[in-house]
N, C-alpha and C positions, 0 to 999 in steps of 0.2 A: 433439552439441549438447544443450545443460541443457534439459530441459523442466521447466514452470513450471504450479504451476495455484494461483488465489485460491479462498478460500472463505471464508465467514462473513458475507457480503453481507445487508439484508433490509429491511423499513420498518420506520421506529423515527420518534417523535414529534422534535419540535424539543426541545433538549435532551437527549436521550437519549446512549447509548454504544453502540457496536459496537467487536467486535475482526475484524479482516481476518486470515486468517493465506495463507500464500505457500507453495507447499511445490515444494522441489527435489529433481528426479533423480538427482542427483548432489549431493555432500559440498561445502560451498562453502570455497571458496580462503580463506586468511589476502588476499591482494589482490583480492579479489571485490570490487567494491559492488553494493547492489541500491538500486531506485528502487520506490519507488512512485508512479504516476501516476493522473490522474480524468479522465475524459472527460466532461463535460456534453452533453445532448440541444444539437444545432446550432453547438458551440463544439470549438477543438481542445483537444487531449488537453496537462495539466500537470501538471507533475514537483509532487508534493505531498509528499513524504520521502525523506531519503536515509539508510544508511547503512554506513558502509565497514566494511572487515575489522577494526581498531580498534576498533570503538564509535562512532567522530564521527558525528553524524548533523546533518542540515540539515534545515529546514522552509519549503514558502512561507509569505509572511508571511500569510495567508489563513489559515492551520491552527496557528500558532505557537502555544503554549501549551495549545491543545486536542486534538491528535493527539502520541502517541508511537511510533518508530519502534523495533521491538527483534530480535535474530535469536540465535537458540539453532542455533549452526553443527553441534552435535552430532545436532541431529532433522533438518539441512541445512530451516529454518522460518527466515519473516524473518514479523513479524508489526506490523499497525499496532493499535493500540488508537487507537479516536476518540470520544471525550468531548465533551458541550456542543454538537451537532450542529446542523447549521442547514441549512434547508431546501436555502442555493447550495451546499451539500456532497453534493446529491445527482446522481450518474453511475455511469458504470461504472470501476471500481478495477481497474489492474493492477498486474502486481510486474512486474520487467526485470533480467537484468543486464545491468550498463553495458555497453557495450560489442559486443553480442552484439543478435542479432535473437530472441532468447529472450523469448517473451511469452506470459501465461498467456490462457485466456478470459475473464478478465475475471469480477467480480462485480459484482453492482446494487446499489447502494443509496441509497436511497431516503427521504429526511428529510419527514414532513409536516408542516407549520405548525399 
């Protein structure tokens, strides 16, 4: 089974940027997708990026235009860049892939107003 781990997590002001980056055990497939998900304090966990072996990548509409999802299959990295940050952007970030019970520990972070 892939293991999975987030890093790049951290507090950053309202408006600021962070990059998440995801790093795999293993080399990812041409039919991989990976997710990114956010967990909020007392709410459940949302699929907040996708993207496939392709390139396609999807967004909630909560993040559309200010998160980009990208993956360099070669470092086996899927990486989110998040821009224009706002404070409901802050929880704990994991990567997934689909399909698979593969899931990193998560990183925090953390938007202040």
């Amino acid at each position: 089974q892939v293991q999975l781990a987030e890093s790049g997590g951290g507090l950053v002001q309202a408006g600021g940027s962070l990059r998440l980056s995801c790093a795999a055990s293993r080399s990812f497939f041409s039919i991989d997708v990976i997710d990114w998900h956010r967990q909020a304090p007392g709410k459940q966990r949302e699929l907040v990026a996708t993207i496939t072996g392709r390139g396609f990548t999807n967004y909630a509409d909560s993040v559309k235009g200010r998160f980009t999802i990208s993956r360099d299959n070669a470092k086996n990295m899927v990486y989110l860049q998040m821009d224009s940050l706002k404070p409901e952007d802050t929880g704990v970030y994991y990567c997934n892939l689909r399909g698979t019970n593969s899931w990193g520990q998560g990183t925090q972070v953390t938007v202040s107003s």
